[in-house]
mmCIF file of the N, C-alpha and C atoms, coordinates in Angstrom:
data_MODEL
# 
_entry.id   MODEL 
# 
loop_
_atom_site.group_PDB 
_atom_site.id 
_atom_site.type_symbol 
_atom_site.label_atom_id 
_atom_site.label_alt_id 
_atom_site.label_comp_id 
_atom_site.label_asym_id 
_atom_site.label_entity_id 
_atom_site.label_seq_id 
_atom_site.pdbx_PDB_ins_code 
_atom_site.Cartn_x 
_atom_site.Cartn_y 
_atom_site.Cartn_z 
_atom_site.occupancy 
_atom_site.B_iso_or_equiv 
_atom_site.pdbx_formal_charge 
_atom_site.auth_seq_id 
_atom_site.auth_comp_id 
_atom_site.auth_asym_id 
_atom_site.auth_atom_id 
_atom_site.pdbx_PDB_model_num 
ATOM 1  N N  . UNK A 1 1  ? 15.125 0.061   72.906 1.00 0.00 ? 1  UNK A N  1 
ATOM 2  C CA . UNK A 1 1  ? 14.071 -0.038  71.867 1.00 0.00 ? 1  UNK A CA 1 
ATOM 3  C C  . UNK A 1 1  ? 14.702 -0.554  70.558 1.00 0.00 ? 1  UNK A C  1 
ATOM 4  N N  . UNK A 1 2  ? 15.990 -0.464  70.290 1.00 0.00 ? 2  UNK A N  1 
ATOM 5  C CA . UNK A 1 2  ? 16.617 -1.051  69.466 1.00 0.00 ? 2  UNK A CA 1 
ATOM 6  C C  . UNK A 1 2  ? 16.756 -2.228  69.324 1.00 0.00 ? 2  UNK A C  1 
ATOM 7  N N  . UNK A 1 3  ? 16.449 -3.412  70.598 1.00 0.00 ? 3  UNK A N  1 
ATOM 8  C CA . UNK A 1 3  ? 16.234 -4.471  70.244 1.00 0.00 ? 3  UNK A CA 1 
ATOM 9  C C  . UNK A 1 3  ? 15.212 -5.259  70.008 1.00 0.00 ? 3  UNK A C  1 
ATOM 10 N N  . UNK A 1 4  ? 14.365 -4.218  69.626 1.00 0.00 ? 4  UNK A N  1 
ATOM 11 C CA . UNK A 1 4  ? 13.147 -4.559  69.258 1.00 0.00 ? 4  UNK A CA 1 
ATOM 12 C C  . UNK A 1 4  ? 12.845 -4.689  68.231 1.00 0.00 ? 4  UNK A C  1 
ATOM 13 N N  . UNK A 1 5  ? 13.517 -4.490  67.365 1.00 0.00 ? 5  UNK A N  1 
ATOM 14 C CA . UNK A 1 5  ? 13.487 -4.487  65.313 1.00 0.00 ? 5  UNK A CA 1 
ATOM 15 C C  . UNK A 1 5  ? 14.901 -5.820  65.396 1.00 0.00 ? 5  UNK A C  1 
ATOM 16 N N  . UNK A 1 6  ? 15.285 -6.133  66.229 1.00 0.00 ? 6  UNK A N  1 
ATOM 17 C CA . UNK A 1 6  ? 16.500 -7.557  65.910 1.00 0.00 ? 6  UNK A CA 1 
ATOM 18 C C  . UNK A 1 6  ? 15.286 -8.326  66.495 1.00 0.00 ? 6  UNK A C  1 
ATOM 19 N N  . UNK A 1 7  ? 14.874 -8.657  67.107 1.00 0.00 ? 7  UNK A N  1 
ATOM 20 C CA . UNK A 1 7  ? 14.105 -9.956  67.034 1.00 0.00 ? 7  UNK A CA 1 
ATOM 21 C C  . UNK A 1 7  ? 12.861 -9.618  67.537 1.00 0.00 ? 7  UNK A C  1 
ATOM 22 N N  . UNK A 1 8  ? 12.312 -8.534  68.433 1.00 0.00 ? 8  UNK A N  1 
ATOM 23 C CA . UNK A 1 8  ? 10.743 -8.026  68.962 1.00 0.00 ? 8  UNK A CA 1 
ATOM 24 C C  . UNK A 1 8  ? 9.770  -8.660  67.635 1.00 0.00 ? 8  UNK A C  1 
ATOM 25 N N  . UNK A 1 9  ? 10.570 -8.398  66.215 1.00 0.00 ? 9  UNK A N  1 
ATOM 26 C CA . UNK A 1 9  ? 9.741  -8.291  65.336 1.00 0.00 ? 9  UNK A CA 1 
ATOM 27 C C  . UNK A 1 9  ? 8.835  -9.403  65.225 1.00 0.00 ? 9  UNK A C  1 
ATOM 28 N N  . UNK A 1 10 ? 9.006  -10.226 65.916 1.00 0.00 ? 10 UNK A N  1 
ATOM 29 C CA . UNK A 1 10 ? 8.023  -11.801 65.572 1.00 0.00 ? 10 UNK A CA 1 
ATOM 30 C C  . UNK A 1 10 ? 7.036  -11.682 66.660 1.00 0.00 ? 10 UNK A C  1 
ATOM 31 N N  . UNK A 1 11 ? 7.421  -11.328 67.903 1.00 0.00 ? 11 UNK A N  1 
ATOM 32 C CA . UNK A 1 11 ? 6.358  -11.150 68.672 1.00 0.00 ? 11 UNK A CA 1 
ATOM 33 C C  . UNK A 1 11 ? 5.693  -10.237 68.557 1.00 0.00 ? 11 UNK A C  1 
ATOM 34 N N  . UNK A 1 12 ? 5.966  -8.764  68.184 1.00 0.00 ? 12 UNK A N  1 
ATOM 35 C CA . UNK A 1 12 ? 5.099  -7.565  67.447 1.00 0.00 ? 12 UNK A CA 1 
ATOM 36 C C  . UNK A 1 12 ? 4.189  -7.793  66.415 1.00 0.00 ? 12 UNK A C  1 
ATOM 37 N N  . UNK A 1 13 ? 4.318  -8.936  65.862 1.00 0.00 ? 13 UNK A N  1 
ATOM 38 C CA . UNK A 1 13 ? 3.644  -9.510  64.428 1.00 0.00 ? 13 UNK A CA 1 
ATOM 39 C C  . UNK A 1 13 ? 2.448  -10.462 65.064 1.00 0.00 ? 13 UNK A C  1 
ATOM 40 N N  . UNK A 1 14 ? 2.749  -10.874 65.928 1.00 0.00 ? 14 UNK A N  1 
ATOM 41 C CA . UNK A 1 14 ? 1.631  -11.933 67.074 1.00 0.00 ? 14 UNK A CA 1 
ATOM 42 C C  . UNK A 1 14 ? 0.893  -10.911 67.841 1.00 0.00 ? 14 UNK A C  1 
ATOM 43 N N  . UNK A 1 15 ? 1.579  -9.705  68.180 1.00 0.00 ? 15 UNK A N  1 
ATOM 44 C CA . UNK A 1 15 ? 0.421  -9.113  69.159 1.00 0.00 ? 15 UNK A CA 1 
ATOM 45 C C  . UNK A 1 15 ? -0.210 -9.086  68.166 1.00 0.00 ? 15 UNK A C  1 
ATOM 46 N N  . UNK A 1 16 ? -0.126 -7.868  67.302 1.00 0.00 ? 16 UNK A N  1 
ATOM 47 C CA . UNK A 1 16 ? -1.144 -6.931  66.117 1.00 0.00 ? 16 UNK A CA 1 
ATOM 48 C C  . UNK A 1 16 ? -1.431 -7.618  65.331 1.00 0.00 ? 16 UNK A C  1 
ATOM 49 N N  . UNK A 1 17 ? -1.357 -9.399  65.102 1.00 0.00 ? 17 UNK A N  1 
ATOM 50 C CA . UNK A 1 17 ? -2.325 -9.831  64.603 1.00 0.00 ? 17 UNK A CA 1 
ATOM 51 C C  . UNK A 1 17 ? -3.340 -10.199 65.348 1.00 0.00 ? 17 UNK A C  1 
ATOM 52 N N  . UNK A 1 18 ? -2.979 -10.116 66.777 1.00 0.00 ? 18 UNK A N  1 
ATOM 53 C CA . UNK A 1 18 ? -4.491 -10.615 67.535 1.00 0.00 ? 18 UNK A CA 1 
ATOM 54 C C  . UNK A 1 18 ? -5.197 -9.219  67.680 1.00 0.00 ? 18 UNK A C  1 
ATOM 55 N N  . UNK A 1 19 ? -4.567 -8.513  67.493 1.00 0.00 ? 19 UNK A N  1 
ATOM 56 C CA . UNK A 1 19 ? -5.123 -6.905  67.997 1.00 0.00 ? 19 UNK A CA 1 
ATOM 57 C C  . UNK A 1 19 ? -6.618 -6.568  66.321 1.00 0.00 ? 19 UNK A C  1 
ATOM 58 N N  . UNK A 1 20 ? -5.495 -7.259  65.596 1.00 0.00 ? 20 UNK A N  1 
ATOM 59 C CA . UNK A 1 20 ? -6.582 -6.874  64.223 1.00 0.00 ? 20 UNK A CA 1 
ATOM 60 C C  . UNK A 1 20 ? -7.403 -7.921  64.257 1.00 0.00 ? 20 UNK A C  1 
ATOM 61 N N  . UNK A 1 21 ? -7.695 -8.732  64.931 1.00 0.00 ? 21 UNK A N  1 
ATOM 62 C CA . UNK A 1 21 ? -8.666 -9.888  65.403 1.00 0.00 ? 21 UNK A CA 1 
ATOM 63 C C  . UNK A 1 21 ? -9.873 -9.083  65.742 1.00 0.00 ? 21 UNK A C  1 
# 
């Protein structure tokens, strides 16, 4: 889960902007 704040962060930013869609 730690490599998820080194780079997840751009695709985490693409889900939950479609999620707040």
């Amino acid at each position: 889960r730690f490599a998820i704040r080194e780079g997840g962060r751009t695709v985490a930013a693409g889900v939950v902007a479609k999620v707040i869609e």
